[in-house]
C-alpha positions in Angstrom: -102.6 61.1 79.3 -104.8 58.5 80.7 -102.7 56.6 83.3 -104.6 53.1 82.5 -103.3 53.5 79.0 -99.7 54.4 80.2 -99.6 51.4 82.5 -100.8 49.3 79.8 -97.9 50.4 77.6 -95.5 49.8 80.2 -96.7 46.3 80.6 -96.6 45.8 77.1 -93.0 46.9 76.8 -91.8 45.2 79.7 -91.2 48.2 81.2 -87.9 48.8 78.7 -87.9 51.7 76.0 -88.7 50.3 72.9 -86.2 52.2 70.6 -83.1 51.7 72.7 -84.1 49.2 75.1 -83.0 50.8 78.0 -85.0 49.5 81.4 -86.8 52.4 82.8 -85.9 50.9 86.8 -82.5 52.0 86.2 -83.1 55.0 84.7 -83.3 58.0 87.0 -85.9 60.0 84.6 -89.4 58.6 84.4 -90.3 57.2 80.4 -93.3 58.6 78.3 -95.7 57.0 76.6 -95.1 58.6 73.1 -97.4 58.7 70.6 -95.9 56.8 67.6 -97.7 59.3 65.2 -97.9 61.8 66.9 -100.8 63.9 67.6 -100.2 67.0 65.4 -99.9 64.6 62.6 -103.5 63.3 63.6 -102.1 60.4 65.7 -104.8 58.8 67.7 -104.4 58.7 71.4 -105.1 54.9 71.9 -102.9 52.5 73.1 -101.9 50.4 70.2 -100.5 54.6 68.7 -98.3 54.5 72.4 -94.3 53.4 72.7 -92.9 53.3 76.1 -90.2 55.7 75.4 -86.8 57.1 78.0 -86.7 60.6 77.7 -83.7 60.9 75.7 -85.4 58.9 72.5 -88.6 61.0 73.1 -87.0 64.0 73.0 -85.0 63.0 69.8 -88.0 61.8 68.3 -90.3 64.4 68.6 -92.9 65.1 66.2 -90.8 62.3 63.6 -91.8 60.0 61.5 -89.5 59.6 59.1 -85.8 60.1 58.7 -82.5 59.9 56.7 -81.1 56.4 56.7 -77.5 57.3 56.1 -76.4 54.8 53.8 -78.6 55.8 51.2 -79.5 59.3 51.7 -83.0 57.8 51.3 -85.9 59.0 53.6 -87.2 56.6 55.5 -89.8 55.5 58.3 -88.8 55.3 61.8 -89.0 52.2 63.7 -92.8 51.6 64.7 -93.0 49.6 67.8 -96.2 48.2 66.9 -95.7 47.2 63.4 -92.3 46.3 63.0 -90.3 43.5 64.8 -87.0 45.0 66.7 -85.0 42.1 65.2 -85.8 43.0 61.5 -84.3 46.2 61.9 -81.7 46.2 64.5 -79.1 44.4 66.1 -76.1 44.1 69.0 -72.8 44.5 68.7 -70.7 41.7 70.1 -70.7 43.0 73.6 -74.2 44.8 73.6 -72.9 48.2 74.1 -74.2 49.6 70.5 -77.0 48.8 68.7 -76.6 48.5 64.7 -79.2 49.6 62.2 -79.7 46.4 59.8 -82.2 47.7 57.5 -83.4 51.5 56.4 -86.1 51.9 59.3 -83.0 50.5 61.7 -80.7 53.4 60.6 -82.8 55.9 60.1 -84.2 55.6 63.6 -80.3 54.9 65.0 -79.6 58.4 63.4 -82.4 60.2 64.6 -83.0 58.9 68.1 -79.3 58.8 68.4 -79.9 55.0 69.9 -76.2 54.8 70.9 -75.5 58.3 73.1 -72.9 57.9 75.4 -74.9 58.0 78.1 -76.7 55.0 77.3 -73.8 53.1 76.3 -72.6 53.8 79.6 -75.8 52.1 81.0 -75.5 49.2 78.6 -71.9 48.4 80.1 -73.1 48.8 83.8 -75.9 46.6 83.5 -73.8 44.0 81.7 -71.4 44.1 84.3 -74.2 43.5 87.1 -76.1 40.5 84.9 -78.8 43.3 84.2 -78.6 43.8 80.3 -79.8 42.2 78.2 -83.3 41.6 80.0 
């Protein structure tokens, strides 16, 4: 990966995951640049194809680009950074500990990224507790 391009996606994304939202300073594993489509489905290795992604929603994600939303049993697409506004899809809880699929593409991707693991609620509450989350 051309480290331009990954710097420019961690600009763009405020240096925060853009599925889950976690920051990448407090996270002790570095985050990818993830190809939205990815390559083995003939995704383009240019920037505006990149999501600043933590480990753990990379690894969920994979090759993915669609999945079950589970209210419907419908397939749908995942959340796509660069198409689709985070608030359309997605929203807090009362105490922004777990995040809440609004629409199909919200639920699908809280399914398959598994947006609310217990390790990242666990770094939502710690950063609300220091005035660190949400950015």
């Amino acid at each position: 990966m051309n480290k331009t391009i990954c710097n420019t996606v961690k600009i763009r994304a405020k240096y925060l995951c853009e599925y889950c939202l976690s920051p990448e300073y407090f996270s002790p594993d570095t985050f990818e640049c993830d190809h939205i489509l990815p390559f083995s489905k003939k995704g383009q290795s240019k920037s505006d194809n990149y999501a600043l992604a933590c480990s753990g929603c990379n690894g969920l994600k994979y090759d993915a680009t669609h999945a079950f939303d589970p209210a419907t049993g419908q397939i749908a697409p995942l959340f796509n950074p660069r198409l689709d506004i985070w608030d359309s899809h997605f929203c807090w809880n009362e105490n922004f500990t777990i995040i809440i699929g609004i629409s199909p593409i919200g639920r699908a991707t809280v399914s398959r990224l598994d947006l609310n693991r217990a390790g990242v609620i666990n770094l939502r509450i710690a950063l609300r507790k220091i005035g660190e989350f949400p950015g």
